[in-house]
C-alpha positions in Angstrom: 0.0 0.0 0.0 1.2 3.4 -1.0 1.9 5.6 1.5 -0.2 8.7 0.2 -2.9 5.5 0.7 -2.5 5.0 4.3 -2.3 9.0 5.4 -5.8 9.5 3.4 -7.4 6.4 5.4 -5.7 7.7 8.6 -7.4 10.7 8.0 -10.6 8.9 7.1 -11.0 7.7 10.4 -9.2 10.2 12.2 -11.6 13.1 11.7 -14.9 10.9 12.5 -13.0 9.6 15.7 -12.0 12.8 17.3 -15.0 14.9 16.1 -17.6 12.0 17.5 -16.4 9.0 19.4 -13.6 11.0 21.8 -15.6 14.0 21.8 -18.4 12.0 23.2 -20.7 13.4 20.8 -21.5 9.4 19.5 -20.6 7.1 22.1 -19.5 3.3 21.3 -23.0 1.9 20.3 -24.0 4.9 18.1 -20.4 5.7 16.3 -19.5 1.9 15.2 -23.1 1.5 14.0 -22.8 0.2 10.4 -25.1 2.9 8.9 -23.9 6.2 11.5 -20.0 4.9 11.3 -20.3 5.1 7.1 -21.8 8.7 7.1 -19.3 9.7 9.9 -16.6 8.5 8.0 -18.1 10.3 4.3 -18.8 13.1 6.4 -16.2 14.3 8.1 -13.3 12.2 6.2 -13.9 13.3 2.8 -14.5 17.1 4.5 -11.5 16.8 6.0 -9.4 15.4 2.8 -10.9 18.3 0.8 -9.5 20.8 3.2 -6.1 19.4 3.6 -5.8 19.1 -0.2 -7.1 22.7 -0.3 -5.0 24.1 1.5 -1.8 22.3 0.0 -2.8 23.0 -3.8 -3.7 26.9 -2.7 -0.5 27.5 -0.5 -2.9 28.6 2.3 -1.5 29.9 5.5 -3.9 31.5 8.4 -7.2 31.7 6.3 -7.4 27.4 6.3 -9.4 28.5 9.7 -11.9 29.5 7.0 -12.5 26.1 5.3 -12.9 24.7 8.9 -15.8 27.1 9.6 -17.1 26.7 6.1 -16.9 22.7 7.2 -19.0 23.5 10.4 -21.6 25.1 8.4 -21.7 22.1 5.9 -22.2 19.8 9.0 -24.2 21.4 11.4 -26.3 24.5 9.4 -26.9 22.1 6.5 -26.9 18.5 7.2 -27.8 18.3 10.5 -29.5 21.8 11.3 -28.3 22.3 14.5 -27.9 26.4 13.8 -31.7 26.2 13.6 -33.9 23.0 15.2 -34.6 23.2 18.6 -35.7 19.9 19.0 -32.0 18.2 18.6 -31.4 15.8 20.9 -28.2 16.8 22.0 -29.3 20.5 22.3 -30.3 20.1 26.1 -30.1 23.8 27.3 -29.0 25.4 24.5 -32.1 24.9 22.7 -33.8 27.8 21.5 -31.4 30.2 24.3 -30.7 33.0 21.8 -32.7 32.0 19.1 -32.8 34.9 17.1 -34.0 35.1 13.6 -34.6 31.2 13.5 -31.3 30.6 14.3 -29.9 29.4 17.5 -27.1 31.6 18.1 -24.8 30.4 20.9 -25.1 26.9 19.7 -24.3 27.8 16.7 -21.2 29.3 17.5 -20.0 26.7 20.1 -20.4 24.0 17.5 -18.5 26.0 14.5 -15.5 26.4 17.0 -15.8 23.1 18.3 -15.9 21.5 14.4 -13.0 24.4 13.2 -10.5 22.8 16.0 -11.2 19.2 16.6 -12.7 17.6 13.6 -10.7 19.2 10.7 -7.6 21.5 11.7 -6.3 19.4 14.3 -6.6 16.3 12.5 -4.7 18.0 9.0 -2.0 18.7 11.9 -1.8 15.8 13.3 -1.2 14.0 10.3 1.5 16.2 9.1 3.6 16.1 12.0 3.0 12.2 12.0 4.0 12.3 8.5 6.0 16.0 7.6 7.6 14.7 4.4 4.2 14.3 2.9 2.4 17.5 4.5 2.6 20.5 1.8 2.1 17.4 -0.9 -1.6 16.5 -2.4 -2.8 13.5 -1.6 -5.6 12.9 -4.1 -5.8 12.9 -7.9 -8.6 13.9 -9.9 -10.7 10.8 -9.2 -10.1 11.1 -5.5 -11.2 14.6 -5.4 -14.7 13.6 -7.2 -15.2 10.8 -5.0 -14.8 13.1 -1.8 -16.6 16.5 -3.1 -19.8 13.4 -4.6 -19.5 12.0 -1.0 -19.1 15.0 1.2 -22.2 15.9 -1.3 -24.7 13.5 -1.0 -24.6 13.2 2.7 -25.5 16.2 3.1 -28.6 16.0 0.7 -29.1 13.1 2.5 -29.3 15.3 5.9 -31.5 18.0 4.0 -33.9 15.7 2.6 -34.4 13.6 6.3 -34.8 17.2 7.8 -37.8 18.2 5.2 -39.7 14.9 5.7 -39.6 14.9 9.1 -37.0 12.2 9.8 -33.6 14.0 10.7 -31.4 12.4 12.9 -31.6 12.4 17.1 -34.9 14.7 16.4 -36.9 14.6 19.3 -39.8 16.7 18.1 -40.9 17.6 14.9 -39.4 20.4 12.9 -39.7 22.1 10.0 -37.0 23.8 8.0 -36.7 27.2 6.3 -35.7 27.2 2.9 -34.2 31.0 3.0 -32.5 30.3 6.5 -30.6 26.9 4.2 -30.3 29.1 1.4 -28.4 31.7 3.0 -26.6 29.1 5.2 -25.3 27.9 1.9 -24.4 31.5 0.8 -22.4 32.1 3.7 -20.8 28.4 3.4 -19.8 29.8 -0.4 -18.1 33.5 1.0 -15.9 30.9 3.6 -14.8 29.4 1.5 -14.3 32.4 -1.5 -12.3 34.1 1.8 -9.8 31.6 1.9 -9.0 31.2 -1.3 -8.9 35.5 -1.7 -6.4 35.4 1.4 -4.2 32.3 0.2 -1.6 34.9 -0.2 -1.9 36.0 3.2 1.4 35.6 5.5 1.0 36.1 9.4 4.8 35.9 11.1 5.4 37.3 14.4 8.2 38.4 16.3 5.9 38.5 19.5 7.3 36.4 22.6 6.8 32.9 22.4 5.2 31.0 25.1 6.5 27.6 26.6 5.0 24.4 24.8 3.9 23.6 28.4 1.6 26.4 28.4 0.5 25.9 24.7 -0.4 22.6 26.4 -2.7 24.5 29.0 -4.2 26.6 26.4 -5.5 23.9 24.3 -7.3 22.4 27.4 -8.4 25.6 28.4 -9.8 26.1 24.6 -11.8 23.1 24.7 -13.1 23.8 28.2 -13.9 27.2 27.6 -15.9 26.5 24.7 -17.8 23.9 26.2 -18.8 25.5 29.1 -19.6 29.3 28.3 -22.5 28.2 26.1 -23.3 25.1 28.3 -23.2 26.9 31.7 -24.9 30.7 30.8 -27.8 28.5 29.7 -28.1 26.2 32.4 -28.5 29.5 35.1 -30.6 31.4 33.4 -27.8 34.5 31.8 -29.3 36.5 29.0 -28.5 35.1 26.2 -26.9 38.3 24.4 -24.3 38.4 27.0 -23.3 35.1 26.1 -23.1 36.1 22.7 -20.7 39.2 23.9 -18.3 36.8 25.4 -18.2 34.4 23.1 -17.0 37.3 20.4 -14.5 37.9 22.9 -13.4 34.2 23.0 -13.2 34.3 19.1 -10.9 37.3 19.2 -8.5 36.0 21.6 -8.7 32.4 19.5 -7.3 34.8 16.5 -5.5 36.7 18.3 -3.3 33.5 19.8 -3.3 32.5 16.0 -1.4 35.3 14.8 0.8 36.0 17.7 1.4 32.1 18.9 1.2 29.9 16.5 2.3 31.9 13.5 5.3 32.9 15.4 8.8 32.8 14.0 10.2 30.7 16.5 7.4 28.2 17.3 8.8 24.4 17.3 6.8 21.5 16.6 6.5 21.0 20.3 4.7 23.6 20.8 2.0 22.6 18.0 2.3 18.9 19.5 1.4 20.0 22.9 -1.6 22.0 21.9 -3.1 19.3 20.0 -2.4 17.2 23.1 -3.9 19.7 25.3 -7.3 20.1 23.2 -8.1 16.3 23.3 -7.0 15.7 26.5 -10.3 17.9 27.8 -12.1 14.9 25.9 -10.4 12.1 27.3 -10.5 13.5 30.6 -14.7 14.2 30.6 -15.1 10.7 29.2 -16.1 9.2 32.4 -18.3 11.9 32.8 -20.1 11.1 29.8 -20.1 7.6 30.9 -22.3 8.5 33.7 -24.6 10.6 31.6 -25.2 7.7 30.2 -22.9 7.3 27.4 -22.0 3.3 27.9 -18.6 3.1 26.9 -16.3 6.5 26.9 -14.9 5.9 30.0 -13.2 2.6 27.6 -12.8 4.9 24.7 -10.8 7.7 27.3 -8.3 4.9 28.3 -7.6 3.7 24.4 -7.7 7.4 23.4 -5.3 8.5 26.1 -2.8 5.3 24.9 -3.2 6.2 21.3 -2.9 10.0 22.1 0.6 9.5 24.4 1.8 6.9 20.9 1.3 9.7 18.5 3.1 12.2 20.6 6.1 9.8 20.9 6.1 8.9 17.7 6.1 12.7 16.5 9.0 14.0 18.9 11.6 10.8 18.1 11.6 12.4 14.2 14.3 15.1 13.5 13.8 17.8 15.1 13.5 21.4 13.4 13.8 24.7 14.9 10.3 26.1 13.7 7.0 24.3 12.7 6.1 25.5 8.9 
């Protein structure tokens, strides 16, 4: 087997396994499910290939982050409808808090920065450190492209189609979508997506202090947290939901902010980018037994293999030569 082969299946899998089983979106019973593990693995594999091939074919830099959000929207304000049904089951108290022109603001925004991070950019990263001769290279020909962009494609039709007839999946109670809410969903998909491709010319290096690669570490657990918890917790106690929108703006400016200053820095090593990763999941892995007593059967298992297969990969990463700055 070629190697391009077995990156594009690690990735296959990869992106489906963080952004649903170790995430504890899906436990155990609903992710290996023949039916939910194949659209998983269409769904946010083939997303995730097109990105990565994106952004090695355009040169892209910073605006990748783009493509990620378009990839949310894809996911969650198309297929699924998240942005907009109240009646999802894994809503709980975020449905309808700051619904506001049929759209469920604060969910919305949680779940574009959780799918941005976990399910596509950190995935694309940790497969190029895994592999780094092979990580400004194209991975898929002409044919492998189709495949993706077809699959990628009719999911989401799929999703769109299940939604209208009143069958969308974990829908707790009936719910009717808007056609000009999907429409404009899709329009704003299309401008993500024109934006990083008009800013794939766009170089961010700075000369700002560098922080350790203990506290990029901190940060990425602290991303994850944060995320989860101001739109879960605001909700839960009753805060209005506009200042909850306020300070998740703020969280979104800081996210860019540690972009261009942090990770675009001149000096940044790839331990730095390894401990960040390691930081985001770990929030994951720890939770698991949480979810396990939510009801989840299973994540407390999938926390322990996680955790092994997470400590494996950063081995594996840090025994290759070294460099001086992660490109």
């Amino acid at each position: 087997m070629k190697q391009e082969t077995k990156i594009i299946i690690f990735l296959l899998l990869l992106a489906p396994i963080l952004g649903e089983l170790v995430s504890g979106a899906s436990p155990p019973f609903v992710f290996f499910n023949p039916t939910m593990f194949l659209i998983f693995v269409v769904l946010y594999g083939c997303g995730v290939l097109l990105i990565r091939e994106a952004k090695v074919r355009w040169k892209l830099q910073w605006s990748v982050i783009f493509l990620a959000i378009a990839y949310a929207i894809i996911e969650e304000g198309l297929m699924m409808q998240t942005f907009f049904n109240p009646g999802f089951a894994t809503m709980g108290a975020l449905s309808q808090y700051g619904m506001y022109l049929g759209v469920q603001w604060v969910g919305t925004i949680s779940v574009t920065i959780f799918h941005a991070t976990i399910s596509t950019l950190i995935p694309i990263a940790m497969v190029g450190l895994l592999w780094p001769k092979y990580k400004d290279k194209p991975l898929l020909k002409k044919k492998g492209l189709a495949f993706c962009f077809i699959g990628i494609l009719l999911v989401t039709i799929a999703g769109i189609v299940l939604n209208f007839i009143g069958q969308g999946l974990l829908q707790e109670i009936p719910y009717s979508p808007n056609i000009l809410l999907l429409f404009l969903t899709f329009l704003v998909m299309i401008l993500f997506i024109w934006l990083a491709y008009k800013f794939k010319e766009s170089r961010v290096l700075s000369n700002k202090k560098l922080l350790s690669p203990f506290v990029f570490g901190i940060i990425g657990f602290l991303y994850m947290l944060i995320n989860l918890f101001t739109s879960l917790i605001p909700a839960q106690i009753g805060i209005p939901a506009i200042i909850t929108v306020f300070m998740q703006f703020i969280f979104v400016i800081i996210i860019f902010l540690f972009v261009f200053y942090q990770i675009y820095n001149k000096n940044i090593t790839k331990r730095h980018i390894v401990a960040l990763i390691f930081g985001s999941v770990l929030l994951f892995i720890v939770i698991s037994p949480i979810n396990e007593l939510w009801g989840k059967f299973g994540m407390s298992i999938v926390g322990i293999i996680s955790l092994i297969l997470l400590i494996i990969w950063r081995k594996k990463v840090l025994k290759k030569k070294q460099i001086k700055r992660y490109k």
